[in-house]
C-alpha positions in Angstrom: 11.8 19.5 117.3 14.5 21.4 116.2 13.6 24.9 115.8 13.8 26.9 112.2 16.3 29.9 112.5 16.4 32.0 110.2 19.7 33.7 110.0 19.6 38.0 109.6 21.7 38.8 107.2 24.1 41.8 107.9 22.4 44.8 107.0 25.7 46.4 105.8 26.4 43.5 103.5 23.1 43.6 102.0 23.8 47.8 101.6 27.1 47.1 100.3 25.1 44.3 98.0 23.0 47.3 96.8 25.2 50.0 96.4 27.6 47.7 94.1 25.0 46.7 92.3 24.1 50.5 92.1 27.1 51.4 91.6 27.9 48.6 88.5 24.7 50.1 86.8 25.9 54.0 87.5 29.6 53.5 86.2 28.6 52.6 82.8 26.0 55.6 82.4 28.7 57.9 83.7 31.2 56.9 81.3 28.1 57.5 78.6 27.3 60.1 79.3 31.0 61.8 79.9 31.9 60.5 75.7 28.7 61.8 75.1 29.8 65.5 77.0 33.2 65.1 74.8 31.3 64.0 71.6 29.1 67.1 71.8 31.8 69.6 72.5 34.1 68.1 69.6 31.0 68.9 67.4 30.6 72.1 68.7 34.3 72.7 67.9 34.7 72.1 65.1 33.6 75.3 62.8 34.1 74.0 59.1 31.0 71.3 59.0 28.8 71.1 57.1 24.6 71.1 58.6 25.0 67.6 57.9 27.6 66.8 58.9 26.8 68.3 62.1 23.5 66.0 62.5 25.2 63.3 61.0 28.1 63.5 64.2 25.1 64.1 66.6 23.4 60.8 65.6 26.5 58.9 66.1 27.4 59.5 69.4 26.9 57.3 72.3 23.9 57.6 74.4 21.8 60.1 72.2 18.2 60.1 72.5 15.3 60.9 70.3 15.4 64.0 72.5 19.1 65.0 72.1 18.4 64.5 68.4 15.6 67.0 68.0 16.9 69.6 70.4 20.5 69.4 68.4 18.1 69.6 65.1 16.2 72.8 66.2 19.4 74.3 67.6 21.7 73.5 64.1 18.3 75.4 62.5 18.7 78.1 64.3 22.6 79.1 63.7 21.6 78.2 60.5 19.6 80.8 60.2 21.4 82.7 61.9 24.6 82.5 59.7 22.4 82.8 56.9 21.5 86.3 57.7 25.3 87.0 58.2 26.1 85.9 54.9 23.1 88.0 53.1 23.2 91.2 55.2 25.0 93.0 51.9 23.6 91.1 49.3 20.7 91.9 47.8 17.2 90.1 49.2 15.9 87.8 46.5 12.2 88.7 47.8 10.3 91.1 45.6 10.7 94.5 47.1 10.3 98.7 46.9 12.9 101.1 46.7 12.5 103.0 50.5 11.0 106.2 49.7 10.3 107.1 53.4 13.7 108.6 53.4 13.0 111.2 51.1 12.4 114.5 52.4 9.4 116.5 51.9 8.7 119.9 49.9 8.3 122.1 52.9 5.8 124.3 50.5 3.7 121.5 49.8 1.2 119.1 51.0 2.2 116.3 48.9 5.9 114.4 49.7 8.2 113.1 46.8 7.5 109.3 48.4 3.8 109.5 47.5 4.6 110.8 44.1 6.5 108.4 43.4 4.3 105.6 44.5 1.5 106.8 42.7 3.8 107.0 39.3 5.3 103.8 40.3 3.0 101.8 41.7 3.8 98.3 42.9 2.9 95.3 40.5 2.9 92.0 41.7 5.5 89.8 40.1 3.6 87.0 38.0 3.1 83.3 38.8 6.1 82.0 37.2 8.2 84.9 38.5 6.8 83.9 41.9 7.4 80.3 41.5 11.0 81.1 40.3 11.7 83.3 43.3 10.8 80.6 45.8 13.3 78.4 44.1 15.6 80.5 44.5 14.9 81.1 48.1 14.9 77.8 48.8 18.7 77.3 46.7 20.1 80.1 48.8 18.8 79.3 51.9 18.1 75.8 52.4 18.8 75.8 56.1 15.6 78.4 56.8 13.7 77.0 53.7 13.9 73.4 53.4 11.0 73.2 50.9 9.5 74.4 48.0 6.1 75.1 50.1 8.0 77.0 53.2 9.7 79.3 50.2 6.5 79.7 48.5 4.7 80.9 51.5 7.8 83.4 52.1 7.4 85.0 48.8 3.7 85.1 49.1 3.8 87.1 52.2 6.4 89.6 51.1 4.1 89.9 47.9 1.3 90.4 50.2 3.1 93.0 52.4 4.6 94.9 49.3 1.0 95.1 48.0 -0.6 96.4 51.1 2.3 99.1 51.1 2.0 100.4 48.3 -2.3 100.9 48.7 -1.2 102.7 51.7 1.2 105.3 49.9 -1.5 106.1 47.7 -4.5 106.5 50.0 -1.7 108.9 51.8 -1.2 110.3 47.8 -5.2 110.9 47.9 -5.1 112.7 51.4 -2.2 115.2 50.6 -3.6 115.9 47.4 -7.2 116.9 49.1 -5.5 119.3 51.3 -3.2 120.4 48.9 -6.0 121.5 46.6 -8.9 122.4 49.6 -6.0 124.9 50.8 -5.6 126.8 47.8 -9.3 126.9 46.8 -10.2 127.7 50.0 -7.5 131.1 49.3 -8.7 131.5 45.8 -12.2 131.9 46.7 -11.0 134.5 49.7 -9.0 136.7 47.2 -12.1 137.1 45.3 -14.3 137.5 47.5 -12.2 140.2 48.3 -12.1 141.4 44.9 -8.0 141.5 45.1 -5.7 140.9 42.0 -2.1 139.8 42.4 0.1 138.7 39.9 0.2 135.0 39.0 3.5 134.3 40.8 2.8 136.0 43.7 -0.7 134.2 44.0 1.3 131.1 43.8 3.3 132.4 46.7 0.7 133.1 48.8 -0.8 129.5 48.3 2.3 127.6 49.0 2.7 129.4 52.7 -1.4 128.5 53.3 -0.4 125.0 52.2 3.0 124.8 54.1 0.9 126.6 57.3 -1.8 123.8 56.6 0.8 120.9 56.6 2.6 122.0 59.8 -0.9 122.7 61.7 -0.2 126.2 62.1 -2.6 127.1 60.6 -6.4 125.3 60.2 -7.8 126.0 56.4 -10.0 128.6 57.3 -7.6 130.7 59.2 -5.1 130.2 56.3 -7.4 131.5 54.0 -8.3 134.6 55.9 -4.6 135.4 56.8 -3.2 135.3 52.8 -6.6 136.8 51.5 -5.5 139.5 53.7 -2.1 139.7 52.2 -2.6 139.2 48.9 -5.9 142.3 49.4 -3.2 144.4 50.9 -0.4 143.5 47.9 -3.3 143.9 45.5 -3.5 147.4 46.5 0.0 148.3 46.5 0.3 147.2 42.7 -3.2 149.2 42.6 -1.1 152.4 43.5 2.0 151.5 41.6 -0.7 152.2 38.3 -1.0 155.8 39.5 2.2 156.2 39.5 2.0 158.0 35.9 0.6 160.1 33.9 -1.0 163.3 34.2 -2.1 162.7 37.7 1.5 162.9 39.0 0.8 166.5 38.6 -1.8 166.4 41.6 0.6 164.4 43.8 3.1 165.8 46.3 6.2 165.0 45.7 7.3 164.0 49.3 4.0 161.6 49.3 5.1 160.1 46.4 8.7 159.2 47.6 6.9 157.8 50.5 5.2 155.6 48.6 7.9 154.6 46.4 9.7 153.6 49.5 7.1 151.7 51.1 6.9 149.9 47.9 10.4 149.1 48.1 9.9 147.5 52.2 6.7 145.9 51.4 8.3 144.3 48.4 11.2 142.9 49.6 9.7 142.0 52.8 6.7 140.2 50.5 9.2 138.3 48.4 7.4 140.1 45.2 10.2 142.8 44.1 10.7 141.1 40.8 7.0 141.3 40.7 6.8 145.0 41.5 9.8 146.4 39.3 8.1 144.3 36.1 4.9 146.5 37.2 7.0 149.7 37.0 7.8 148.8 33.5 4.9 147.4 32.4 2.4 150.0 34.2 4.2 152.8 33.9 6.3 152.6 31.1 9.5 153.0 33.3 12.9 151.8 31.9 14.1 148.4 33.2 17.1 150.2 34.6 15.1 152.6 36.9 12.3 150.7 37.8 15.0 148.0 39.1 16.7 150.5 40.7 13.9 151.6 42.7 12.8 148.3 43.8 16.3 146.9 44.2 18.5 150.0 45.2 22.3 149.6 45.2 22.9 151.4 48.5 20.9 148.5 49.7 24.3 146.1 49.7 26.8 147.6 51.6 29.8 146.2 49.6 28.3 147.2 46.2 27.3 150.8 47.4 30.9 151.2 49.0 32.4 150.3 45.1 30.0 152.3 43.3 30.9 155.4 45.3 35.0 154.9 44.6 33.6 155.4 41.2 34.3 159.0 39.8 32.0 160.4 37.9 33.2 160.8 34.0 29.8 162.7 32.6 30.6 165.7 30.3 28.2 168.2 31.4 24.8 167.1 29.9 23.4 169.4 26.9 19.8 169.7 26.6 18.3 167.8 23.6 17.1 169.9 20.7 13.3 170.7 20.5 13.2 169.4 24.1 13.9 172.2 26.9 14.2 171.0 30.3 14.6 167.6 29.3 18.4 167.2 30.0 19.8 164.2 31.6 17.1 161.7 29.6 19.3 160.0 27.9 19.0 160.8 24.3 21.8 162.2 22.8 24.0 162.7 25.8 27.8 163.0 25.2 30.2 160.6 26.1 33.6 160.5 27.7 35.7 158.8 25.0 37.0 156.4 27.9 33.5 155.8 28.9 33.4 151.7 27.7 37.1 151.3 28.6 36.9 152.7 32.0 33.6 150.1 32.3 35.1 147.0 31.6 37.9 148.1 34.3 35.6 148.3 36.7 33.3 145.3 35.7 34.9 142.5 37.6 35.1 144.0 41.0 31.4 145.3 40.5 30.4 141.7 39.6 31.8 140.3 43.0 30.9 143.5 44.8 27.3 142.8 43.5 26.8 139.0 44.9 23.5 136.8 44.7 21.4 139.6 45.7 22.4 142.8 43.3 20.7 144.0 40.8 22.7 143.9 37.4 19.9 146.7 36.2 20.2 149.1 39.2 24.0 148.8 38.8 23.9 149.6 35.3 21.3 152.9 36.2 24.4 153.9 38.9 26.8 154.1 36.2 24.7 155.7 33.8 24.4 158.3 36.0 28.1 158.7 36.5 29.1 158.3 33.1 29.5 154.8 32.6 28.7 152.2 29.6 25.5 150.2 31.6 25.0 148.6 28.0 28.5 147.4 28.1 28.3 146.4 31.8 25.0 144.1 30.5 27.0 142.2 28.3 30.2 141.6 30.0 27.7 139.6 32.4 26.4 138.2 29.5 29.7 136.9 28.3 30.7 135.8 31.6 27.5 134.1 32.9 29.5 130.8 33.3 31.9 131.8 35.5 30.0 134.4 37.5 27.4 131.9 38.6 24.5 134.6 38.9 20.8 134.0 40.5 18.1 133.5 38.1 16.2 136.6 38.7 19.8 138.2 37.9 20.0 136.6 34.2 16.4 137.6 34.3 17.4 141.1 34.4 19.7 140.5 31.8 17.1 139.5 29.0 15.2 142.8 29.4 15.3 144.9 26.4 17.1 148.4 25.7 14.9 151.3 26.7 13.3 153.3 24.2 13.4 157.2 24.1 9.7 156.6 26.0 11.2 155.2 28.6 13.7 157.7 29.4 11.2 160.4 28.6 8.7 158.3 31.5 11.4 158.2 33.5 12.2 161.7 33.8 8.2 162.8 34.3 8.2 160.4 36.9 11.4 161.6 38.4 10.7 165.3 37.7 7.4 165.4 40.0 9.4 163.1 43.4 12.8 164.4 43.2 14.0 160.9 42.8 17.3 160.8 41.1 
């Protein structure tokens, strides 16, 4: 019997087989996916479509899957958003929102800040359901790529609502903190200056409890060590408005007259150095009876500005020789009935204008006015050509101050001169 061969096929025949077949399968997918490749990056090209026409060209192409679909989806999304917030960076945010107040800056002299001031005078209402609803339709008409439904804007709105809300209760617990140290500050001074039996006037008690505060604030300073440091100050101010009242009277007769320019000028450092000279010169006139001009020119001396004091001594001096006042003997030089040089008021207004400038911010237009008294002048005259120039000068407040206080009276002068006639102060 014939034997059965069976014949071996060449194995590079059967490989060529196979890698033709392979090769007839491959082509095809190659060619897919290379339009594919070419179908993406036309897309990608081509700037001016719209979203859907973007999907709408990504569907179409050749060999897209479900997962070439949903990638291309969540990456059209994305620049979608992204050009979205391009669009709106300068246009104002439909979502219910608060004016910044974090940017406001702080009264160094107080606890409390302009932002929680203003949150707790404007506090932040929640916009109604209708005005809610109508937000999130807008949203949703503006940007449709990032909200594509009614429910997605509504939740957006509700959050910002939410987040606007919890703001706000945050800026006025901090309102409720300030204010606790703001007020535990200056009770805690109030109750040291009377402890200490001390009495300061109103504005400089004020003074003193805005530096506790500001030293509170800035953790310089706990509450308790603020309140001992300013009940100290204000104890020792209290007693230097406690000596300005002996400053008068009879009693001047039992002082020395070198102790009591001592004092007057320790006044004058402590003063200034306190930020109270307003305070003390109004106690000069008010305790003592002093004129405004002197009792301004003690606190706030002339020499004291180097420009001023350089003008004032160019001035020559234009008093006639004083006569003493009838019935009065020893009193010359008060001020009643003291001649006049006939060029008195004209030779003041010549010198007004450089006076003014020579004066500054920091002059006094009362201890000017006591300078040219002395030498002759018009201070009257001087007084109201400030007055009538108040626009253009641009003085300091405490300098119009100055310029409301009355004339002296012949009491005045007559205080001045006992007061003067015991220190040697001229």
């Amino acid at each position: 019997m014939a034997g059965y061969e069976v014949k071996q096929g060449n194995i590079f025949g059967r490989i060529g087989t196979g890698f033709g077949k392979g090769l007839a399968d491959q082509v095809p997918k190659e060619i897919e996916r290379s339009r594919l490749s070419a179908g993406l990056k036309n897309i990608s090209e081509q700037k001016d479509l719209t979203p859907f026409q973007q999907f709408a060209g990504l569907v179409s192409l050749p060999g897209t899957t479900p997962q070439i679909v949903q990638s291309g989806t969540d990456l059209l999304r994305q620049q979608a958003i992204i050009d979205s917030l391009n669009r709106n960076s300068n246009r104002p945010s439909p979502r219910p929102d608060q004016t910044s107040l974090d940017q406001l800056n702080p009264d160094r002299r107080s606890a409390t800040t302009p932002a929680s001031t203003e949150a707790a005078l404007n506090p932040y209402i929640p916009p109604s359901g209708p005005d809610q609803e109508a937000m999130a339709r807008e949203l949703m008409a503006t940007e449709p790529q990032v909200y594509p439904n009614i429910e997605s804007a509504r939740q957006a709105v509700s959050s910002q609502i939410s987040a606007n809300t919890q703001q706000s209760n945050a800026r006025l617990a901090k309102r409720e903190l300030e204010e606790s140290v703001q007020t535990g500050a200056e009770n805690k001074l109030k109750q040291e200056i009377g402890t200490l039996g001390a009495a300061v006037p109103g504005t400089i008690l004020s003074n003193l409890q805005q530096k506790a505060v500001d030293d509170v604030r800035t953790k310089k300073l706990s509450p308790d060590e603020a309140k001992v440091q300013y009940g100290k100050e204000a104890d020792d101010i209290s007693r230097t408005f406690s000596n300005i009242r002996s400053w008068g009277g009879l009693g001047l007769i039992t002082k020395n007259p070198q102790d009591l320019i001592k004092s007057m000028d320790a006044l004058r450092q402590k003063a200034k150095s306190g930020g109270y000279q307003k305070e003390a010169a109004d106690s000069l006139i008010a305790e003592n009876g002093l004129t405004p001009q002197f009792a301004y020119a003690t606190i706030y001396p002339a020499k004291d500005i180097k420009p001023l004091n350089d003008v004032l001594k160019t001035l020559s001096n234009i008093q006639p020789k004083a006569e003493k006042v009838a019935g009065l003997p020893g009193l010359s030089g008060v001020g009643v009935g003291r001649p006049k040089n006939a060029n008195a008021d004209k030779l003041t207004l010549e010198v007004a204008p450089q006076l003014a400038r020579a004066m500054g911010l920091e002059g006094s237009p009362l201890s000017i006015g006591y300078e040219l008294d002395k030498k002759g002048y018009n201070s009257q005259l001087w007084k109201q050509y400030l007055i009538d120039n108040l626009s253009s000068l641009n003085l300091s407040s405490h300098q119009i101050d100055e310029l409301q206080k009355p004339q002296p009276s012949f009491f005045g002068w007559l205080n001045d001169w006992w007061l003067k006639s015991f220190s040697g102060v001229k």
